[in-house]
C-alpha positions as CSV (number, residue, x, y, z in Angstrom):
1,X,0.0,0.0,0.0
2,X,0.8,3.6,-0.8
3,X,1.5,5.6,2.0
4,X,3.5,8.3,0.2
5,X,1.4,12.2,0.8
6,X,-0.3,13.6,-1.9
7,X,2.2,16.5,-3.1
8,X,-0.1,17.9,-6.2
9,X,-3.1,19.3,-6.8
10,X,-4.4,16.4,-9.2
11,X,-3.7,13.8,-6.4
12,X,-5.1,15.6,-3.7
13,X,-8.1,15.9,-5.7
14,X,-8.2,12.3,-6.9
15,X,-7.5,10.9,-3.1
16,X,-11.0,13.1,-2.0
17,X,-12.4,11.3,-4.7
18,X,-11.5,8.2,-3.7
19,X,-12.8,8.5,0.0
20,X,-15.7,10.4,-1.3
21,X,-16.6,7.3,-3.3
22,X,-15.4,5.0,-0.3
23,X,-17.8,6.6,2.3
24,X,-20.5,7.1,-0.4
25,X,-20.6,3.0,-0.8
26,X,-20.0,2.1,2.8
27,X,-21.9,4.7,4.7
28,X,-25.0,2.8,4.5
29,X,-24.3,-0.1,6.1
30,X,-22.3,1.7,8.8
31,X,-26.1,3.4,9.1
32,X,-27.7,-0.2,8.9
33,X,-25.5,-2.2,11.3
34,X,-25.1,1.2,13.6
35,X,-29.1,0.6,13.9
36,X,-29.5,-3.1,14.0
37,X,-26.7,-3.1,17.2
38,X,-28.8,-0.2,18.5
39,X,-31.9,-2.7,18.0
40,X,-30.5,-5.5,19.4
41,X,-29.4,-3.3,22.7
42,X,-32.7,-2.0,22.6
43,X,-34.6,-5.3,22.7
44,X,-31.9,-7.1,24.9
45,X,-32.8,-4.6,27.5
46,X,-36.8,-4.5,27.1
47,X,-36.9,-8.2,27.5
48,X,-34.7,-8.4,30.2
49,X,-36.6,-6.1,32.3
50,X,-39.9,-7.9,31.5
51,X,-38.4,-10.9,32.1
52,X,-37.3,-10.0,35.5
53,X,-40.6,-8.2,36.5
54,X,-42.5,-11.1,35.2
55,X,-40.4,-13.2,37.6
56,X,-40.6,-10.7,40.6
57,X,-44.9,-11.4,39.9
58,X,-44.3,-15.0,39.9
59,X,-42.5,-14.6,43.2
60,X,-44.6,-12.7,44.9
61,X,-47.5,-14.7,44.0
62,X,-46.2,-18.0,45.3
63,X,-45.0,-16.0,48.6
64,X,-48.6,-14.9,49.2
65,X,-50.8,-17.6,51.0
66,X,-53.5,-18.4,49.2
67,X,-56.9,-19.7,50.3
68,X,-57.1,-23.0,48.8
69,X,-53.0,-23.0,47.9
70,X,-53.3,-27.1,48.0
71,X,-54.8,-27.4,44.8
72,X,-52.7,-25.2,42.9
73,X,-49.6,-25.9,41.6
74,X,-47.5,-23.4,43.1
75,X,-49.2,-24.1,46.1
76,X,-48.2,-27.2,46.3
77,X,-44.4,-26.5,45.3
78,X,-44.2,-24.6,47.9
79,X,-46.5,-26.1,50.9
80,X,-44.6,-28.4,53.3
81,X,-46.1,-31.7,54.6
82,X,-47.7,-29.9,57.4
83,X,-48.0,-25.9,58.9
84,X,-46.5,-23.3,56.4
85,X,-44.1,-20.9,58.0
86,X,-45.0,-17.6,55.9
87,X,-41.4,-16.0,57.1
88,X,-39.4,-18.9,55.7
89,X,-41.8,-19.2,52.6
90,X,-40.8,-15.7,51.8
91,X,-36.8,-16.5,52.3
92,X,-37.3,-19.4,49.7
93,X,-39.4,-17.3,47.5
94,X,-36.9,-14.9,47.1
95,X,-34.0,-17.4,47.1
96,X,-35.6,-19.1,43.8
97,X,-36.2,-15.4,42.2
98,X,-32.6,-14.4,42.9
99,X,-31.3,-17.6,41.1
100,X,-34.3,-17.4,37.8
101,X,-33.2,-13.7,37.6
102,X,-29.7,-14.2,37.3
103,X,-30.3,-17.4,34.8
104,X,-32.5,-15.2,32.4
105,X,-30.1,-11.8,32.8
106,X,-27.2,-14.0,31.6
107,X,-29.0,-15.9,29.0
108,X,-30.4,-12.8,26.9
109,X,-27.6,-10.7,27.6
110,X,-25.4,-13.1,26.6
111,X,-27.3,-13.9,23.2
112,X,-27.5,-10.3,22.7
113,X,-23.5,-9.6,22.9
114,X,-23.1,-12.6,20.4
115,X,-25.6,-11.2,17.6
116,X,-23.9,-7.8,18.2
117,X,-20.4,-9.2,17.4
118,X,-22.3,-10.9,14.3
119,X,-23.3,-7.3,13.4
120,X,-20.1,-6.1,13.7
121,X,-18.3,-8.8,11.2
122,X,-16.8,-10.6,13.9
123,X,-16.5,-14.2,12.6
124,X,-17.9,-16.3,15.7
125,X,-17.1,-20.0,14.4
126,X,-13.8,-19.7,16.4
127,X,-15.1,-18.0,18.5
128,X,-18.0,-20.4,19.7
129,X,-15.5,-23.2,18.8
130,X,-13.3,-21.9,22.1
131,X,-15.9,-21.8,23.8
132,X,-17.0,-25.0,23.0
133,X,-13.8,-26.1,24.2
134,X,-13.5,-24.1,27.4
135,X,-16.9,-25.2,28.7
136,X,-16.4,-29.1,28.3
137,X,-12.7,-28.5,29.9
138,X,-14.5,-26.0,32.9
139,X,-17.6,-28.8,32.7
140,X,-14.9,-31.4,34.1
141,X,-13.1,-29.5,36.4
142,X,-15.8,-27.9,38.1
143,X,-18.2,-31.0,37.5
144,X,-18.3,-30.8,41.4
145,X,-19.2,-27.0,41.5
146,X,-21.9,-27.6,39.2
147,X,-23.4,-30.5,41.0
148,X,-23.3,-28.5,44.4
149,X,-24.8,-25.4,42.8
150,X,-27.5,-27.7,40.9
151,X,-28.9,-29.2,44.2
152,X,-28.9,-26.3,46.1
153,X,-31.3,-24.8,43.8
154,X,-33.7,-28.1,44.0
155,X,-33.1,-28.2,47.8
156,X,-34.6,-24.7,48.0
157,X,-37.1,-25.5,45.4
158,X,-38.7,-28.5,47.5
159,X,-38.3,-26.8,50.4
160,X,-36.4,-29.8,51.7
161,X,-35.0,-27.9,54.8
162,X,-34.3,-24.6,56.1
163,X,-32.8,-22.4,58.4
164,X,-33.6,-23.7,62.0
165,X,-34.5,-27.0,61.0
166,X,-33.0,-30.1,62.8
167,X,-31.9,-32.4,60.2
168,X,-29.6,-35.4,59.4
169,X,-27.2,-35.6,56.5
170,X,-26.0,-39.5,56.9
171,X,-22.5,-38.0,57.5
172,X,-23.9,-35.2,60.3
173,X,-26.7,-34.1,62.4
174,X,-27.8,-30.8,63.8
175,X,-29.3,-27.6,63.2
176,X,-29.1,-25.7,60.1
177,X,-27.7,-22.2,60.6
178,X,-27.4,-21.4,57.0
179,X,-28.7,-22.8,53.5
180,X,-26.8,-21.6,50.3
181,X,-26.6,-23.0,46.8
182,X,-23.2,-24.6,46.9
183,X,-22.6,-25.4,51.0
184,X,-24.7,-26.1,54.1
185,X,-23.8,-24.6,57.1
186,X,-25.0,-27.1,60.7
187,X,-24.4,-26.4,64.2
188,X,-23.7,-29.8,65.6
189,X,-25.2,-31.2,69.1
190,X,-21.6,-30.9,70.5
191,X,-21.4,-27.2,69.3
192,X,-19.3,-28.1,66.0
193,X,-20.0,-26.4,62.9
194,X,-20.5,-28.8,59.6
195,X,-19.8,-27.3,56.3
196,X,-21.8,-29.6,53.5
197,X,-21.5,-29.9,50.3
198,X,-25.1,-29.5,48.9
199,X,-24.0,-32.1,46.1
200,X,-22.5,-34.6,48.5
201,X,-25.9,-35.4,50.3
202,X,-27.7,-38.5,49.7
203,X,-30.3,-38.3,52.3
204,X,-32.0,-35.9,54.5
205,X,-34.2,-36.8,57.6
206,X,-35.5,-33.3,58.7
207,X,-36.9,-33.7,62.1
208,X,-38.5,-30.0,62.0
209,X,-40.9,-30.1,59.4
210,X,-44.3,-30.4,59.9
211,X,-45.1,-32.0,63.4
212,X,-43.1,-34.4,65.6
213,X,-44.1,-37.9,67.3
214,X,-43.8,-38.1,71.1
215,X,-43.1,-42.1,72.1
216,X,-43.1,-43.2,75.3
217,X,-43.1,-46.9,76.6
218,X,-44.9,-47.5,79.5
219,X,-43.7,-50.4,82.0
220,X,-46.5,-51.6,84.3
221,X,-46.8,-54.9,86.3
222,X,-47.6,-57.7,84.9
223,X,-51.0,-58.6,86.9
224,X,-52.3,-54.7,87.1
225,X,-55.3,-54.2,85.4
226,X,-54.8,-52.6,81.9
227,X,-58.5,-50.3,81.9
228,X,-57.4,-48.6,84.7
229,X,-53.8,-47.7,83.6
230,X,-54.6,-46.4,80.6
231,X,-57.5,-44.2,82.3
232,X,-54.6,-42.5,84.0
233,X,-52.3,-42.5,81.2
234,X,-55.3,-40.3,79.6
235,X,-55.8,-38.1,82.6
236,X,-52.5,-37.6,83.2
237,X,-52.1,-36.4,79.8
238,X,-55.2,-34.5,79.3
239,X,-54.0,-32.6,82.7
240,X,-50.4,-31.6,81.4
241,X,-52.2,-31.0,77.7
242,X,-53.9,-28.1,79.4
243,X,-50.6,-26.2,81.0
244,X,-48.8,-24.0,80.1
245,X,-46.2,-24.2,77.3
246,X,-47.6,-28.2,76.6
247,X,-51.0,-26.6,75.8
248,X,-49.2,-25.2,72.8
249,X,-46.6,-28.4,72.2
250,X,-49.3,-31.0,71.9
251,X,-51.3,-31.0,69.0
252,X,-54.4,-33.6,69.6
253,X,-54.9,-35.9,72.1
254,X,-52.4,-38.4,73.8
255,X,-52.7,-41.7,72.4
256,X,-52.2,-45.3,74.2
257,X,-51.9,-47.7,70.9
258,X,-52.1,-51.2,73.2
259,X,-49.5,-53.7,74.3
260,X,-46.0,-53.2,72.8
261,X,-44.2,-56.1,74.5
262,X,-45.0,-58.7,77.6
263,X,-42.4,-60.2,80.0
264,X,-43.2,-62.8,83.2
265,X,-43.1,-60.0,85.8
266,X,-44.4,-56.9,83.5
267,X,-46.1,-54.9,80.6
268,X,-44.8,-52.3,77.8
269,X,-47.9,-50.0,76.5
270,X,-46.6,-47.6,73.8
271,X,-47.8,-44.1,74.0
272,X,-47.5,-41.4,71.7
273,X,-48.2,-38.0,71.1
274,X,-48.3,-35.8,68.1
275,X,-46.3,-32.4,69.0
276,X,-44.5,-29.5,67.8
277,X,-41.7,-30.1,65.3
278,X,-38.5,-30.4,67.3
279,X,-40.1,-30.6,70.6
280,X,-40.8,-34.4,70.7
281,X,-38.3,-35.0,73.0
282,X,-39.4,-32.2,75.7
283,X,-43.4,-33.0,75.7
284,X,-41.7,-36.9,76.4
285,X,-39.9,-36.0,79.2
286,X,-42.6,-34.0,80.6
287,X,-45.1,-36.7,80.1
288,X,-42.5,-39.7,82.1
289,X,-42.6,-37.1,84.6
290,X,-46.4,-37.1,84.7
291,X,-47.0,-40.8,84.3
292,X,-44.6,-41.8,87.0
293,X,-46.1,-39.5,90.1
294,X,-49.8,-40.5,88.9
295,X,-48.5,-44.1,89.0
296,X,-47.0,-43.5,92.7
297,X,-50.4,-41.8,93.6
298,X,-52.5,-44.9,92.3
299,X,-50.4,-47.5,93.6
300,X,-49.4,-48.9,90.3
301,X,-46.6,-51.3,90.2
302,X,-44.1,-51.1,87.2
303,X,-42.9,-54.5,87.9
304,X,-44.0,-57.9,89.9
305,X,-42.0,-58.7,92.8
306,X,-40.1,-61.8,92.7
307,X,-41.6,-64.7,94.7
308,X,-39.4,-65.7,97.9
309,X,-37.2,-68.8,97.7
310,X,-38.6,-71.3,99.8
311,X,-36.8,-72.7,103.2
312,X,-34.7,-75.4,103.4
313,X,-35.7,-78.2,105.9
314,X,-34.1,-78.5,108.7
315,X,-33.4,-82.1,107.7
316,X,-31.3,-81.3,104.7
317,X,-29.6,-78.0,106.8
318,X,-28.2,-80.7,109.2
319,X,-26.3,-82.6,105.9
320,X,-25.0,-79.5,104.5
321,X,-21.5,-79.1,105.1
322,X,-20.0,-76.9,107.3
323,X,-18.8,-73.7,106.8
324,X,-15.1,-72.2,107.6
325,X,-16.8,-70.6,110.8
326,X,-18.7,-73.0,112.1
327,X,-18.3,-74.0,115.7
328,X,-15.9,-77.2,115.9
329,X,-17.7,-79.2,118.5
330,X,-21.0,-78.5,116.8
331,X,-23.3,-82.0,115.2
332,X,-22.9,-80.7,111.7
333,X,-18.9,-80.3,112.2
334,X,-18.7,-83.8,114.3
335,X,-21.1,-85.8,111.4
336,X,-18.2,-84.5,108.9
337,X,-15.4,-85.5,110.4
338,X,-13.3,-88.6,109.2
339,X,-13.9,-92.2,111.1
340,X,-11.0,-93.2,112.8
341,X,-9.0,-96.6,111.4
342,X,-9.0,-99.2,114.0
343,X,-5.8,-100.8,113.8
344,X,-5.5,-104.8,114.3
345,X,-3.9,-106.1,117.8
C-alpha cells in the first residue's frame, strides 16, 4: 500500500475522490449495522426487564398464601407436609427469584452480545469453537461446582429444609444455621459447625418439618389391670395437655396404641403423642414425669415382685457341710469328720 502524501493538486483531488466514493458506498451499512446493534441493545434490555418483573410477579404470587393454595400448583411446590411458615416461605421465595433472575439476565444478555459481534463482522465460528472447548474443559473441572450449585437450587425448590430445622445428613446431624446454593452450614449437638456440600448429600431426615411424634413406653406390672392404667395415662395427659407451654406443644390428644411387648413380671404399653416439630423430646420427658407420680399416687406397680425362695428343711440344713466358721464341737462339724482306722492287735 501507498502511504506516500499527496504533493499535487491532481492527487489531492483524486484521493478526495476516492474517499468520497469510499464513504458514499459504505456509509449505508455503517447506518444499517449502527441501527441493528442499536436494536439488538434495545430489545436485549426490554426483554430483560420484562423478564425480571415477570419473575418478581411470579415470586410474589407463590409467597402470598392463598386460600385454597393445595390445589394449585404453586401451592403445592411450595407447601410443606404440614404448617406453612409464611417468614421462611418468603426467604425461599426470594432465594428461587434471585437464582431465575440471574439465569434469564445472563441468558439474553449473553445472546445479545453474540448477535452484536455478528453485526459487527466478527466471525464467531472460532469463537463459539473456544468456547465449545473451554466449557467441556470447565464442565470437568468444576463438574463438582456444578453438581453442588444444581442441588442447592432443588433443595430450596422443594423446600427440603431450612434455616432452624433439625436435620440429618448421613455423614452429620444438627441444626441448620445457613442454607446456600453450593454449602450447608450445621451447628452440631456438641457445638461443631459442619460445612456440607449440597452435592455430597444422599439423604435428609429433617426432624423439623411439619409435626413431631412423642413415644413413650410404658412399663406396668404384669397382673395390674390394663383399663385402669390407661384411664390414668389419659388423665394424666389430658392434665399436662392443658398447662402452660404443653398446651401449645401438643397438637391432639395423647394416644395409648395397646400392648407393645409382655415379659413374666411386666407390661410395655406404647404411647404417643403428636407435638411441635422439634419438641418431641421435651413434651416426652414431661409426660414420664407425669405418668410416673400419677402411678405413685394410684399404687401402680411397674414391675411384679419376685416370689421368695422357699426354706430349706431343717433335715437337709443338718447334711450340708459346714462352713469355715462354724463351731468345731457343733453335730454338723462332728457328722463330717473322718472315722477313725482301727488298727488290728
Amino acid at each position: 500500500m501507498d502511504l506516500r502524501l499527496p504533493t499535487s493538486t491532481d492527487e489531492v483531488t483524486a484521493s478526495t475522490k476516492q474517499a468520497a466514493s469510499w464513504l458514499d458506498q459504505n456509509w449505508q451499512s455503517w447506518v444499517e449495522g449502527g441501527v441493528r446493534i442499536v436494536f439488538i441493545v434495545l430489545l436485549a434490555l426490554v426483554l430483560r426487564a420484562v423478564v425480571r418483573k415477570l419473575i418478581t410477579q411470579l415470586i410474589a404470587r407463590m409467597g402470598r398464601p392463598g386460600e385454597d393454595e393445595a390445589e394449585t400448583r404453586l401451592g403445592g411446590l411450595l407447601a410443606n407436609s404440614g404448617v406453612v411458615n409464611t417468614e421462611r416461605r418468603q426467604q425461599r421465595s426470594e432465594a428461587i427469584g434471585s437464582v431465575l433472575r440471574s439465569v434469564a439476565s445472563f441468558s439474553i444478555l449473553g445472546t445479545a452480545a453474540l448477535m452484536v459481534l455478528s453485526a459487527l463482522g466478527v466471525n464467531l465460528a472460532p469463537l463459539l469453537a473456544s468456547a465449545g472447548v473451554a466449557g467441556v474443559a470447565i464442565g470437568f473441572g468444576a463438574r463438582n461446582l456444578v453438581t453442588d450449585f444444581l442441588s442447592g437450587v432443588f433443595m430450596i425448590m422443594e423446600d427440603q429444609y431450612g434455616v432452624g430445622d433439625e436435620i440429618d445428613t448421613g455423614v452429620a446431624t444438627g441444626t441448620v444455621l445457613e442454607v446456600g446454593l453450593r454449602v450447608t452450614k450445621l451447628r452440631g449437638t456438641g457445638g461443631e459447625i459442619w460445612y456440607i456440600r449440597n452435592g455430597e448429600v444422599k439423604r435428609i431426615a429433617n426432624m423439623s418439618q411439619g409435626w413431631s411424634t412423642a413415644a413413650v413406653d410404658v412399663q406396668v406390672g404384669y397382673k395390674e389391670d390394663l383399663s385402669r392404667v390407661e384411664e390414668l395415662i389419659k388423665d394424666a395427659a389430658e392434665q399436662l395437655s392443658k398447662e402452660t407451654p404443653y398446651d401449645e406443644l401438643i397438637w391432639g390428644r395423647v394416644k395409648v396404641l395397646g400392648v407393645d411387648s409382655v415379659a413374666t413380671d411386666s407390661l410395655v404399653l406404647k404411647v404417643e403423642a403428636r407435638t411441635t416439630p422439634g419438641k418431641s423430646a421435651q413434651v416426652a420427658r414431661a409426660l414420664r414425669q407425669r405418668l410416673k407420680l400419677a402411678f405413685d399416687q394410684a399404687g401402680v406397680k411397674l414391675k411384679e415382685e419376685a416370689a421368695a425362695a422357699p426354706a430349706a428343711s431343717a433335715a437337709a440344713v443338718e447334711f450340708l457341710p459346714p462352713s469355715v466358721l462354724a463351731d468345731p464341737h457343733s453335730v454338723r462339724s462332728e457328722a463330717t469328720k473322718p472315722i477313725p482306722v482301727q488298727t488290728a492287735e
